[in-house]
C-alpha positions as CSV (number, residue, x, y, z in Angstrom):
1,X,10.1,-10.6,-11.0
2,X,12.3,-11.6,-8.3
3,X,11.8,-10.8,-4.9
4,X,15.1,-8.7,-3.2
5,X,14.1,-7.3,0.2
6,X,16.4,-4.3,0.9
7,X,17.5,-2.4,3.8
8,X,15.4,1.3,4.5
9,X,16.8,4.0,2.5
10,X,15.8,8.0,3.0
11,X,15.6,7.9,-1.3
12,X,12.0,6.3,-0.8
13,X,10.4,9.5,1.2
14,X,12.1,11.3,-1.4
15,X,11.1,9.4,-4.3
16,X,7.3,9.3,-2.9
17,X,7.2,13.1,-3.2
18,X,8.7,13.4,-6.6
19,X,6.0,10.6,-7.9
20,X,3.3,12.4,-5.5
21,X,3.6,15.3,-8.2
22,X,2.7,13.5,-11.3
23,X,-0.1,11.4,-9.6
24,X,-1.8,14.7,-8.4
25,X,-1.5,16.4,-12.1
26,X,-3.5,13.2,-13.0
27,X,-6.0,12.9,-10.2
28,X,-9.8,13.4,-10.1
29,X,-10.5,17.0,-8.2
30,X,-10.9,16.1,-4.6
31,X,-7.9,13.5,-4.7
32,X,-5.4,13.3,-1.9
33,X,-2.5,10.7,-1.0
34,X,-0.6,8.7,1.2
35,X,2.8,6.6,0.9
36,X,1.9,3.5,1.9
37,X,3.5,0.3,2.5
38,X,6.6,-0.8,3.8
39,X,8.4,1.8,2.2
40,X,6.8,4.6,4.2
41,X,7.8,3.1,6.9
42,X,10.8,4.2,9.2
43,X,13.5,1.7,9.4
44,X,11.7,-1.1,7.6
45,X,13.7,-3.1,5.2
46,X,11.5,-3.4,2.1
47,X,11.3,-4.2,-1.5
48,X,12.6,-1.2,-3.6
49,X,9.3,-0.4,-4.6
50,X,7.4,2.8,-3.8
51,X,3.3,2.0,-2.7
52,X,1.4,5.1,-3.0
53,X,-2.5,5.2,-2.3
54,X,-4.4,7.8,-4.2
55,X,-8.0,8.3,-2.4
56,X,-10.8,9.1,-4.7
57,X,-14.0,9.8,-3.6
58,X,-15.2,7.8,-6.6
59,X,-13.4,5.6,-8.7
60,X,-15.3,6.4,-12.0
61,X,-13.7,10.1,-11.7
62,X,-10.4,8.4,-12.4
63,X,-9.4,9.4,-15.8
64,X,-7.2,6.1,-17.1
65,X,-5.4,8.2,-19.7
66,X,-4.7,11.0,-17.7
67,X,-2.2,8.2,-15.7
68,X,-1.0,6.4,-18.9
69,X,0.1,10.2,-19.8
70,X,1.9,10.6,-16.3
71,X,3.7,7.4,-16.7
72,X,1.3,4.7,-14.7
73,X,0.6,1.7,-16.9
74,X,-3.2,0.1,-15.9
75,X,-3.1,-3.1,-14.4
76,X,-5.3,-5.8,-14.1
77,X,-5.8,-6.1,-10.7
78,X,-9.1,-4.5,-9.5
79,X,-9.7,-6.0,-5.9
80,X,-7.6,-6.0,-3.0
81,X,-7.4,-9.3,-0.6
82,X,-9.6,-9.6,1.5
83,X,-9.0,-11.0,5.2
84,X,-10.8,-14.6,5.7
85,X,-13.6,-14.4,8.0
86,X,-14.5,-11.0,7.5
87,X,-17.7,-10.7,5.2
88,X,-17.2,-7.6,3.1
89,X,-19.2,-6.0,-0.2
90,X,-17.6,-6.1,-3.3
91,X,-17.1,-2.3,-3.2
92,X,-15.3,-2.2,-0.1
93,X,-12.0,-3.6,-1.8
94,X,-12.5,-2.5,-5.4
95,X,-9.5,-0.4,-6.6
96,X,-7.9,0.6,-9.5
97,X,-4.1,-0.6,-9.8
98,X,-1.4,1.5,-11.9
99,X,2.5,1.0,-12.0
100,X,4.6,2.8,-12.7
101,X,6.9,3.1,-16.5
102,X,9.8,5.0,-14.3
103,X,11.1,5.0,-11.0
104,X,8.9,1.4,-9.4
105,X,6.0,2.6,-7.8
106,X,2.8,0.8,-7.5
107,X,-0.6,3.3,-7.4
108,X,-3.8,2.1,-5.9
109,X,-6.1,4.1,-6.1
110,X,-9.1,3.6,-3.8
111,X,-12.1,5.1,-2.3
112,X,-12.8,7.3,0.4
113,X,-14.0,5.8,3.3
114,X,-13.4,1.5,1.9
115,X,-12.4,-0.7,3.9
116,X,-9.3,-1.2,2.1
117,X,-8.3,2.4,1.8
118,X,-8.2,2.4,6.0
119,X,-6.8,-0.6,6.0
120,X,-3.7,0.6,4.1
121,X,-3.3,3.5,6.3
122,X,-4.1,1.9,9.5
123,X,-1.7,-1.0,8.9
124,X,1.2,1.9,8.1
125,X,0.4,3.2,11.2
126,X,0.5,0.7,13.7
127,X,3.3,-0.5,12.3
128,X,5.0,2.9,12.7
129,X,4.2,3.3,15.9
130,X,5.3,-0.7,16.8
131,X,8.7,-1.4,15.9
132,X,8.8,-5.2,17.5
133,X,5.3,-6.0,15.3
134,X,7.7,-4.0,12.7
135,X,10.4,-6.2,13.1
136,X,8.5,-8.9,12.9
137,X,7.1,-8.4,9.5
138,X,10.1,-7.6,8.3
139,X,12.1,-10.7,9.4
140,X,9.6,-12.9,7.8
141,X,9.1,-11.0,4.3
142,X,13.2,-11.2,4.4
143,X,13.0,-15.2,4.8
144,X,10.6,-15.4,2.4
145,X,12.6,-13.4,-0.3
146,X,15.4,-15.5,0.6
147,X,13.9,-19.1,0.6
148,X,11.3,-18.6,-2.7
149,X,12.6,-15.0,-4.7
150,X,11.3,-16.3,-7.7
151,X,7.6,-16.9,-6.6
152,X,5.9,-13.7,-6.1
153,X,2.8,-16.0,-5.9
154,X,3.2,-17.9,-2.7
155,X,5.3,-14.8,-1.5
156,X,1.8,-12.8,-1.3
157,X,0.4,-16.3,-0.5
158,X,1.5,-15.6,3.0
159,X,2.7,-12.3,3.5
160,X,-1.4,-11.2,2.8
161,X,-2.6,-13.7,6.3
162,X,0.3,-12.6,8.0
163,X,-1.0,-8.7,7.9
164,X,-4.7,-9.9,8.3
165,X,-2.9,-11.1,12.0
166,X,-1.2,-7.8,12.3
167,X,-4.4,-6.0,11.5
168,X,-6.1,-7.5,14.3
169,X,-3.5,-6.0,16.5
170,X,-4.2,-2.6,14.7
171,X,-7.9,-2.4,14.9
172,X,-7.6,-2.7,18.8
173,X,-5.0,0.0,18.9
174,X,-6.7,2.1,17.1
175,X,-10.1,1.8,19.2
176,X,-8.2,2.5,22.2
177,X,-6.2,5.1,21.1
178,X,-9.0,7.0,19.1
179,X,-6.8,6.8,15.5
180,X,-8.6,8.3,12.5
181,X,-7.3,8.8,8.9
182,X,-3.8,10.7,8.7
183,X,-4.5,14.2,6.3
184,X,-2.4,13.7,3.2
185,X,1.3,13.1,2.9
């Protein structure tokens, strides 16, 4: 797969809400979600990829076939990263990983409450609400497209550190300015 970072396009709101309708058909009762990632994020260049976090409120309600039959293929993947230093159960970055067969989407579907299903939101947020941390991030996933587009490896190699740092930023902003989950998207 190679790596092309593109410039923001109003398609990708658009395109979350068309997948949003297929991924709820599919979902566990009790299921809500939120467009994550760079994508869902105002003015951010981005891959042309469409992140979508479904929250569960456990992920043994998730019915794999039920996906498969909305058009998510089941990946492998079935932990998030996790940010070094931070000691953290097994459970709190489980997920369940689907892409899509269509339009490119990637579903992670996590539950409620996880550290890595705030951390999604949380990250979206402050970086919504901080356009120079924006910038930032979106200056150095741009040089690393452009310097190693064929290695999605070391890509994620150092884009994953490089939002543990902005999380850091994101945890004190949202202790001072009382954030709490976002209700669905």
């Amino acid at each position: 797969m190679r790596i092309e970072i593109e410039q923001p396009r109003q398609r990708w709101v658009e395109d979350f809400a068309a997948l949003k309708r297929a991924i709820m058909r599919a979902a566990p009762a009790g299921a809500y979600l939120h467009h994550i990632g760079s994508t869902a994020i105002p003015g951010l260049p981005a891959k042309d990829i469409i992140d979508i976090q479904l929250t569960v409120n456990d992920l043994a309600d998730v019915d794999a076939e039920a996906f498969e039959q909305a058009g998510f293929e089941r990946r492998p993947i079935v932990t998030d990263h996790g940010p070094p230093g931070v000691d953290l159960a097994e459970d709190e970055l489980r997920k369940a990983f689907y892409r899509s067969r269509g339009r490119p989407a990637n579903l992670h579907i996590r539950e409620r409450g996880r550290f890595n299903q705030r951390y999604s939101l949380l990250c979206r947020d402050f970086l919504r609400a901080h356009p120079t941390a924006a910038g930032a991030y979106a200056l150095i996933k741009q040089r690393l497209a452009q310097r190693f587009p064929e290695d999605i490896d070391f890509y994620y190699d150092i884009k994953d550190p490089v939002f543990d740092i902005i999380m850091d930023g994101a945890n004190e902003w949202a202790r001072l300015i009382g954030w709490s989950e976002p209700p669905s998207d």
